[in-house]
C-alpha positions in Angstrom: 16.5 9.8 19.9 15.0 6.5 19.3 12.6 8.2 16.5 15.7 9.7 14.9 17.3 6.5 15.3 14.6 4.2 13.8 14.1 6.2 11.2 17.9 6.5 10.0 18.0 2.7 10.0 15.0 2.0 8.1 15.2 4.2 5.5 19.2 3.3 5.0 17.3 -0.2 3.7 14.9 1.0 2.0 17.2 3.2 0.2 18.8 0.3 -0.8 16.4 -1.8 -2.3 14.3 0.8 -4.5 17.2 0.9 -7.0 16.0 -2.8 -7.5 12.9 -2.1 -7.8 11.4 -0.3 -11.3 8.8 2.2 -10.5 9.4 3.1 -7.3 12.1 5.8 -5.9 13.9 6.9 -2.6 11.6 9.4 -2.1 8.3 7.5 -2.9 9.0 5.7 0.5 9.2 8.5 3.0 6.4 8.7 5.6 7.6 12.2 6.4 4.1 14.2 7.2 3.4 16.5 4.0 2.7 20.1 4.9 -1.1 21.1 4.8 -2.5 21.6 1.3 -2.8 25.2 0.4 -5.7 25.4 -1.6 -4.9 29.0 -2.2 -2.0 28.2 -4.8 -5.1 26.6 -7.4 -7.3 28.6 -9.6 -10.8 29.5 -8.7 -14.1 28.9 -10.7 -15.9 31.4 -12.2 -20.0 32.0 -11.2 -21.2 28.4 -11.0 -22.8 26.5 -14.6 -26.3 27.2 -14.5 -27.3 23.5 -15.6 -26.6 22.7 -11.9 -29.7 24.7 -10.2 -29.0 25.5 -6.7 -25.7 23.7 -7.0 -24.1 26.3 -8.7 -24.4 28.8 -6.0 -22.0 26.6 -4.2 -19.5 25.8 -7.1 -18.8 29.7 -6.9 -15.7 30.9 -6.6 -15.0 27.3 -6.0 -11.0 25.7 -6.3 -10.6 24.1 -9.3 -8.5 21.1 -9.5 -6.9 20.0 -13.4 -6.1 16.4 -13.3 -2.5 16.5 -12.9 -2.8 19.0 -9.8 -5.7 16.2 -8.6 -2.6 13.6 -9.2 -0.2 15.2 -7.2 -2.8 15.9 -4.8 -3.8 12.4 -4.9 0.0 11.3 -4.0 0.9 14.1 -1.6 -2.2 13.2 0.9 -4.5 10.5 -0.1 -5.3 8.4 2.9 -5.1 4.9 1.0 -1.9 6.0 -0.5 0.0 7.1 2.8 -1.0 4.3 4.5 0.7 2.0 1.6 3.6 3.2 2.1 3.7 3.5 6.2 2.8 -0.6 5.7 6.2 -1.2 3.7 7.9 1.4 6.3 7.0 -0.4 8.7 7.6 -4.0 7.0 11.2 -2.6 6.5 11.4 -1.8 10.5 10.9 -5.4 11.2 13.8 -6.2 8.6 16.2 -4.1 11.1 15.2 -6.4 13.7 15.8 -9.6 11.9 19.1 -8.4 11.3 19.9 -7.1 14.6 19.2 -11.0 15.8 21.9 -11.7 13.7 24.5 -9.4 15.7 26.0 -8.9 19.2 23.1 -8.2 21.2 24.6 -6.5 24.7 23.2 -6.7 28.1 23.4 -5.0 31.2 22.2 -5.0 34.7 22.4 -4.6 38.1 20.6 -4.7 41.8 21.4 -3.0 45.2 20.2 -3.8 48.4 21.0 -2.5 51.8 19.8 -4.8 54.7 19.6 -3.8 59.0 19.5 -8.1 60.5 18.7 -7.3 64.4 17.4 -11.0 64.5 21.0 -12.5 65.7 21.9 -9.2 67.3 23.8 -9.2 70.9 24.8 -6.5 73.9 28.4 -6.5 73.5 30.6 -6.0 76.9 30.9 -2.3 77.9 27.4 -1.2 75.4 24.1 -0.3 76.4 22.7 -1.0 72.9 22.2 -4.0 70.7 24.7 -4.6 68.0 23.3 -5.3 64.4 24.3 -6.6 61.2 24.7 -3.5 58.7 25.1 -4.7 55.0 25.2 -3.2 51.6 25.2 -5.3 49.0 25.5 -5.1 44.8 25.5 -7.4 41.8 26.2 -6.5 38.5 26.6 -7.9 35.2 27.2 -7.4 31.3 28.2 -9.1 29.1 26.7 -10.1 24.9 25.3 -12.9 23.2 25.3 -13.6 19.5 24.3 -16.0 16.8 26.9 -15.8 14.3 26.3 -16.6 10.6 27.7 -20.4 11.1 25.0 -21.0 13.5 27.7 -20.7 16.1 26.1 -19.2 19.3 28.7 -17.0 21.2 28.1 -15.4 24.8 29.8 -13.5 27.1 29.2 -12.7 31.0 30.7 -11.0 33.3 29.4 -10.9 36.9 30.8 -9.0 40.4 29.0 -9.3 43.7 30.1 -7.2 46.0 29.3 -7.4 49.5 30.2 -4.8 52.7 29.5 -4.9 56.3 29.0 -1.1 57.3 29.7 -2.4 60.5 33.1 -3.2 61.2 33.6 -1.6 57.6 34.3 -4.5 55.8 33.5 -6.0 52.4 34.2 -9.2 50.0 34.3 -8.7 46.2 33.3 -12.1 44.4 33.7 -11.7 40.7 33.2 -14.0 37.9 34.0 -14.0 33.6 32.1 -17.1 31.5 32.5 -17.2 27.7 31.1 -20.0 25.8 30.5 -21.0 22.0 28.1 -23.4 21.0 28.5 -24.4 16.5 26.6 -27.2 15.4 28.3 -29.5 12.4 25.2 -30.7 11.1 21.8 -30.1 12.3 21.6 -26.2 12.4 24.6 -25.8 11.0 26.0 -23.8 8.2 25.2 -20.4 7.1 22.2 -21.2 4.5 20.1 -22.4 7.7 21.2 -19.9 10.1 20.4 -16.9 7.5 17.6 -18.5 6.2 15.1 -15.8 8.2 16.8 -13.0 7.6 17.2 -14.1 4.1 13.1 -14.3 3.9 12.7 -11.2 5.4 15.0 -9.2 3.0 13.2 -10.8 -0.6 9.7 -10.1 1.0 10.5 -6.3 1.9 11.6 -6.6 -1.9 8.0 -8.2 -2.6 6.8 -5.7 -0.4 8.5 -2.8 -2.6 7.0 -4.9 -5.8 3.7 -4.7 -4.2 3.9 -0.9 -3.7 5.0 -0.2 -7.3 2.0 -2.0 -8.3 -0.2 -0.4 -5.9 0.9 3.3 -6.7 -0.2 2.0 -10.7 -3.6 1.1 -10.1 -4.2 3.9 -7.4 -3.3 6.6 -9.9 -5.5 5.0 -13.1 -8.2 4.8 -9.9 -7.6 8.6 -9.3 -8.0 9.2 -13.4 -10.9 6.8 -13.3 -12.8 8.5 -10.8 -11.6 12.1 -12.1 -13.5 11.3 -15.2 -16.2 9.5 -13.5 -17.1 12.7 -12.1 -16.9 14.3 -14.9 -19.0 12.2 -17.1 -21.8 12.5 -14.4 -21.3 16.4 -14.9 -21.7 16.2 -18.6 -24.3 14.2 -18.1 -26.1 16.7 -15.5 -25.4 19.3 -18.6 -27.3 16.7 -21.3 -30.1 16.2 -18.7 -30.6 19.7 -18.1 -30.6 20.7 -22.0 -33.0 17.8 -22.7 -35.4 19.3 -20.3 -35.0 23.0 -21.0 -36.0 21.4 -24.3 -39.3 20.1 -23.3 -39.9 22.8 -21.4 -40.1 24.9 -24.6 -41.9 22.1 -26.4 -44.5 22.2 -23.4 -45.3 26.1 -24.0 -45.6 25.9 -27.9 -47.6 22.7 -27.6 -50.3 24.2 -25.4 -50.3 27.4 -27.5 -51.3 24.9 -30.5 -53.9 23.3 -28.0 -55.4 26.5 -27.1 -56.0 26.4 -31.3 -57.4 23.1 -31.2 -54.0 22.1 -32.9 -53.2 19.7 -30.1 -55.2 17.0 -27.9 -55.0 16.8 -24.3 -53.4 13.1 -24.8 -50.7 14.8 -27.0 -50.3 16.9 -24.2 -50.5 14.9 -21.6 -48.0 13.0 -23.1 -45.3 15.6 -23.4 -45.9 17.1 -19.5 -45.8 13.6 -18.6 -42.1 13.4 -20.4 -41.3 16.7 -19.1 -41.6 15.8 -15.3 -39.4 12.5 -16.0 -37.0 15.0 -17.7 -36.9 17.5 -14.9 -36.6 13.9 -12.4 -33.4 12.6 -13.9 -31.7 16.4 -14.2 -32.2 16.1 -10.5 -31.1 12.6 -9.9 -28.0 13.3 -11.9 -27.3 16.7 -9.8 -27.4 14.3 -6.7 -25.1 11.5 -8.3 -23.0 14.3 -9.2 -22.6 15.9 -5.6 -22.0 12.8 -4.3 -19.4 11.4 -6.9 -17.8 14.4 -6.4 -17.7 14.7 -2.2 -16.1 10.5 -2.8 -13.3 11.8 -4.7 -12.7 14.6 -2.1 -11.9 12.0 0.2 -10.2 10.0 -1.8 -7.6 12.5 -2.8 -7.6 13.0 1.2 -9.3 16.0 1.5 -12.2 18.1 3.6 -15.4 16.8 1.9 -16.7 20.3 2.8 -14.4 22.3 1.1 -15.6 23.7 -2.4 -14.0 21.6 -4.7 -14.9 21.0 -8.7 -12.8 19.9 -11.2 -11.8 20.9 -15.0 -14.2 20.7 -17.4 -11.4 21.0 -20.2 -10.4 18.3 -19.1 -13.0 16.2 -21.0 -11.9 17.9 -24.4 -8.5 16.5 -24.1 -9.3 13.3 -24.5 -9.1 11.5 -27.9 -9.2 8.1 -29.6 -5.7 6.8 -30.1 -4.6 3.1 -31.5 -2.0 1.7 -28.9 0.5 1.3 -31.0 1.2 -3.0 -30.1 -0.4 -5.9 -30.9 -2.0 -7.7 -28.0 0.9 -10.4 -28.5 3.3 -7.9 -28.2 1.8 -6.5 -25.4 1.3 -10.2 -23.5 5.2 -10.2 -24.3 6.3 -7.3 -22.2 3.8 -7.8 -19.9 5.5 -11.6 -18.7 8.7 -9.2 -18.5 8.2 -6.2 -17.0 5.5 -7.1 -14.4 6.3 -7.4 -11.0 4.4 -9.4 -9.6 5.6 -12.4 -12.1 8.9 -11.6 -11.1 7.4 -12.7 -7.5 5.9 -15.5 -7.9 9.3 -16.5 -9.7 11.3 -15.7 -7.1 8.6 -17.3 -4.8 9.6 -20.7 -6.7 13.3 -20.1 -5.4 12.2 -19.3 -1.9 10.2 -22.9 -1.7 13.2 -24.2 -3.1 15.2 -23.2 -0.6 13.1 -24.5 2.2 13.5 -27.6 1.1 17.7 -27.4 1.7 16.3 -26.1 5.1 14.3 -28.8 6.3 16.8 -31.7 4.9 19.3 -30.2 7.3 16.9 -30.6 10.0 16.6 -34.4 9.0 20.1 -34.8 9.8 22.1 -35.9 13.7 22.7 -33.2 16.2 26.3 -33.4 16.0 27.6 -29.5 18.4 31.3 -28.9 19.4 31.2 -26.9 22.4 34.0 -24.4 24.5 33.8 -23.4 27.8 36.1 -20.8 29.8 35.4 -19.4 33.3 37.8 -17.4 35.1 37.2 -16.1 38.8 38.3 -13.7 41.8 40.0 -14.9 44.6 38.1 -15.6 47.4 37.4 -12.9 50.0 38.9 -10.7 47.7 37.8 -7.1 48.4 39.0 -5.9 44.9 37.0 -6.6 41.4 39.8 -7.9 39.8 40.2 -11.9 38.0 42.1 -13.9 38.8 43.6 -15.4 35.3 45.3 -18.3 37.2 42.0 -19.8 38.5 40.4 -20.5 35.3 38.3 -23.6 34.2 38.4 -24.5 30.4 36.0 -27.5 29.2 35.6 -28.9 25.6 32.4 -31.1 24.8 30.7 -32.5 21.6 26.9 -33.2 22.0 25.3 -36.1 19.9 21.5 -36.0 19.1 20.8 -39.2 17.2 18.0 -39.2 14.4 15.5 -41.5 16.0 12.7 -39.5 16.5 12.3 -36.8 13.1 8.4 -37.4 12.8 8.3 -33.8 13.1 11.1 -33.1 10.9 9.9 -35.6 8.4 6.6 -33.7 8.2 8.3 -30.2 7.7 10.4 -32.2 4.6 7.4 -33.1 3.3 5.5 -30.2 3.5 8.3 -27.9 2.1 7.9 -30.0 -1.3 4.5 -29.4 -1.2 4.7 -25.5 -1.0 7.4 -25.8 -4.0 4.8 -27.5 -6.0 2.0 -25.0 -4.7 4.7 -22.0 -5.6 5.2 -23.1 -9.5 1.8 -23.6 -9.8 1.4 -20.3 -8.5 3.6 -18.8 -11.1 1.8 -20.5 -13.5 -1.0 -19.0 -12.6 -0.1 -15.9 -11.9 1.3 -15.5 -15.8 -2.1 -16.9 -17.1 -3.9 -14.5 -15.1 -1.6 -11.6 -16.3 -2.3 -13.0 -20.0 -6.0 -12.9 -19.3 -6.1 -9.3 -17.9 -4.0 -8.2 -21.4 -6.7 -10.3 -23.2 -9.7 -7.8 -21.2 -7.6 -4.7 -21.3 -7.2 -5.3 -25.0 -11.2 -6.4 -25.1 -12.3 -3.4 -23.6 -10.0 -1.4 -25.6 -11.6 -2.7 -28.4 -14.6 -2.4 -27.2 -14.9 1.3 -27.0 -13.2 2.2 -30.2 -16.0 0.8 -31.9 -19.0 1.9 -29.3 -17.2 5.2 -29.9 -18.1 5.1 -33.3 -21.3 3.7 -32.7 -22.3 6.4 -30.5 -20.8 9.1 -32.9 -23.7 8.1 -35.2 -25.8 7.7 -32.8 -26.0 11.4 -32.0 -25.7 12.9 -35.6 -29.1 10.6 -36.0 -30.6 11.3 -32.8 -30.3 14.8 -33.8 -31.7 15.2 -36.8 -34.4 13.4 -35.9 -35.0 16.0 -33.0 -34.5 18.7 -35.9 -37.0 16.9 -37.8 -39.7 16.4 -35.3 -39.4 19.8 -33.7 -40.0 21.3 -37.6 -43.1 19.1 -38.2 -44.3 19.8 -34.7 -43.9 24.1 -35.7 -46.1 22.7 -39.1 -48.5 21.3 -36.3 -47.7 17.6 -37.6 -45.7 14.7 -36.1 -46.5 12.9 -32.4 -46.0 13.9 -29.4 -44.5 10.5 -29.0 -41.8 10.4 -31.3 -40.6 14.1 -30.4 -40.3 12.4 -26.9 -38.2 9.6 -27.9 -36.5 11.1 -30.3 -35.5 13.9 -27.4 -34.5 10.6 -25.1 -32.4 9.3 -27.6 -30.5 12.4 -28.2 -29.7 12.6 -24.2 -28.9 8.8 -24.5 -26.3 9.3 -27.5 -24.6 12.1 -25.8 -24.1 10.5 -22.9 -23.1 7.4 -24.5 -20.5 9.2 -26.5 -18.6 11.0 -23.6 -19.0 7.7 -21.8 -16.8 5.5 -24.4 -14.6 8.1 -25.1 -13.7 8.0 -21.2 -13.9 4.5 -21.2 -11.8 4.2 -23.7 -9.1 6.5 -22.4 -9.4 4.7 -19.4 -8.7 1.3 -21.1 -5.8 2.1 -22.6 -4.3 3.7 -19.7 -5.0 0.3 -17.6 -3.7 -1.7 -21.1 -0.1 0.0 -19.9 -0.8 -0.5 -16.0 -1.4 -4.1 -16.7 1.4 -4.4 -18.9 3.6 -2.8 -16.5 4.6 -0.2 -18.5 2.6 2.6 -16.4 5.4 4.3 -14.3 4.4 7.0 -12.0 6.2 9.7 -10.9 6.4 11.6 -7.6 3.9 14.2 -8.3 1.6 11.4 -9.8 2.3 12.2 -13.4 2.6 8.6 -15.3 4.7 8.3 -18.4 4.6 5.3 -20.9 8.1 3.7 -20.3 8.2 1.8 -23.5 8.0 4.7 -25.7 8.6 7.5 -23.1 5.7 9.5 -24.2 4.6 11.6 -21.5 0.3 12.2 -20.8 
């Protein structure tokens, strides 16, 4: 019942303030448990990619995971992302206590006590026993307090004791109805200082929300970061693994020419030498590879033993694209769409406010108070009032300002916060200009290392081509086929590596803009242009 209860509450006011906030829905904030992952419904892998070794055995018949199912995976049971949104769950459960502070709070209780007193007892004429006191006795009460909006405080009591002597059977009923309100004219008063917590607490569960539609932006381009993170150490198991299949073959033709006194034992010392590096980082990139991959198990919150690989194809999809703004442009909509500007804005207000706050508490006690008690009449054996036998009392109570050394050093320090809060927004928007200014850097960046690497293979290539034909002739060095092997392992590595990183800058280019929106099953869409991945 309380569950249910708690529940129904919190989410009513969380339901309420996503519509204010871009980016984030009704149903991104449910902490509901999701239903175990059924690994079943995703396609399996084929016999394992040979350029893995012993790896591949267990790759087989492995579940293969495309990087949208990976995002809605990702959403639907990564740890770090349930336990963002249980923090603003909860952060929105204190909010329905704050405002329950602000309503009638009701209270009820009570106490029984039956009671044998032998102390006083005495042989009455014509009995052989002592005669004792028998009692039964109850008090109970109920009644509600409250803090209205005006600062007024408002209670309520009603209290019957009720008292019977089982002996003799008699009994007295002493009952008792207080109400009193309390509303101060000055200090306290007035609804801007009376609200002024649960005024806080509402704006930061909407910081809070902010906060979460920020977080769910850089947790998904985390998630499509580390996708192709793991994929780029794949390809670069594959490029390791051709590059030493490579030397393998150069190995056995080289020794057949050194058998003809074609070859010295340097030249050939050289290339096993080369050979046995190669065949060291195929296996160093299989182990960086296993272990990139069991990380992002766990991060999409699943069993790091379950056989798990992602989609090659995946790589293929990704291409060089211009996006589309200038970086002034983009600094433009970033100072407007971002939320957490539109925080430390609103942060500016808050302080503001605090100020009005702590002037009021600079100012005389000055409370009207109203008393009314109304009571039973005595011995009476029945609960009832008595309305006749009332007491009514008016007061006023006067607090004079000659002591606000306290108060004088909240005033001050709330002007000091508003200070601290612009400068905060002013640093908050030339920090959000200076992560455009590196989004747009790195963007730029790897376009051109793209480029750079692009040429950087057709060259490392044919000077492989050219040094493997001189080295059939029985010319060339054993030396420059090695490097020129290296480099060609180097440029293809290089080359997947800036397209990613490219890809990956644009995508946080639109994150820190605060154009990424992401939807429930951790798709993201481009909002300016609506231009889905």
């Amino acid at each position: 019942m309380y569950h249910t209860r708690a529940d129904r509450e919190t989410y009513s006011i969380l339901f309420q303030k996503t519509p204010t906030v871009e980016n984030v829905s009704e149903g991104d904030v449910d902490i509901s448990a999701p239903d175990p992952l059924d690994l079943s419904k995703f396609r399996k892998s084929g016999g394992g990619d040979s350029f893995l070794g012993r790896v591949a055995m267990k790759e087989r018949g492995a579940t293969v995971l495309s990087l949208s199912e990976a995002l809605e995976t990702g959403i639907t049971h990564g740890r770090d992302y349930l336990d963002e949104k249980e923090r603003v769950f909860l952060n929105a459960l204190d909010l329905t206590l704050a405002r329950h502070r602000l309503s009638p709070i009701f209270f009820a209780n009570g106490s029984g006590t039956r009671a044998i007193d032998s102390r006083s007892a005495r042989l009455e004429e014509g009995m052989t026993e002592l005669v004792s006191t028998n009692t039964f006795s109850r008090t109970q009460s109920a009644g509600f307090n409250w803090l209205y909006k005006t600062g007024a405080r408002i209670s309520t009591d009603f209290t019957q004791d009720f008292l019977r002597f089982l002996t003799g059977d008699r009994s007295l009923n002493d009952s008792d109805l207080a109400f009193s309100v309390v509303q101060p004219l000055l200090q306290g008063g007035g609804t801007t200082v009376t609200l002024e917590a649960l005024t806080q607490e509402e704006r930061n569960l909407l910081y809070d929300l902010r906060d979460f539609a920020d977080f769910r932006r850089f947790f998904v381009v985390d998630l499509v970061s580390d996708y192709y993170g793991v994929l780029r150490a794949k390809d670069r198991v594959r490029n390791n693994y051709i590059a030493y299949q490579g030397f393998l073959k150069t190995i056995e033709r080289e020794e057949a020419l050194a058998e003809e006194d074609r070859r010295t034992q340097t030249q050939l010392g050289q290339l096993r030498q080369a050979t046995l590096q190669s065949e060291s980082r195929w296996i160093d990139s299989v182990r960086t590879y296993e272990t990139l991959l069991d990380n992002y198990k766990i991060f999409l919150g699943l069993p790091v033993d379950k056989p798990i690989i992602l989609d090659d194809s995946e790589l293929s999809k990704l291409r060089i694209e211009d996006p589309g703004i200038s970086r002034e442009q983009a600094v433009k909509i970033a100072l407007v769409t971002r939320p957490d500007l539109a925080t430390a804005s609103d942060q500016v207000d808050d302080a503001a406010r605090q100020i009005k706050v702590a002037e009021n508490g600079l100012l005389p006690g000055l409370d009207v108070s109203l008393d009314y008690n109304a009571v039973s009449d005595p011995d009476d054996t029945t609960p009832a009032i008595n309305w006749d036998r009332r007491r009514w009392a008016g007061g006023v109570d006067v607090d004079l300002p000659l002591d606000r050394k306290a108060e004088r050093n909240i005033y001050r320090s709330a002007i000091v916060f508003l200070e601290r809060a612009e400068r905060s927004k002013d640093l908050a928007c030339d920090r959000a200009k200076l992560q455009i200014f590196d989004a747009w850097r790195a963007l730029d960046q790897a376009s051109r290392s793209f480029e750079i690497a692009e040429q950087g293979v057709d060259l490392a290539a044919r000077r492989l081509e050219e040094q493997l034909l001189l080295a059939e002739l029985g010319k060339g060095e054993a030396r420059d086929l090695i490097d020129a092997q290296n480099d060609l392992v180097n440029a293809q590595n290089q080359r997947t590596s800036t397209v990613i990183d490219h890809s990956l800058a644009r995508l946080r280019l639109w994150r820190d803009m605060g154009i990424l929106y992401v939807s429930r099953d951790g798709s993201w869409v481009k909002k300016l242009e609506n231009e889905p991945r």
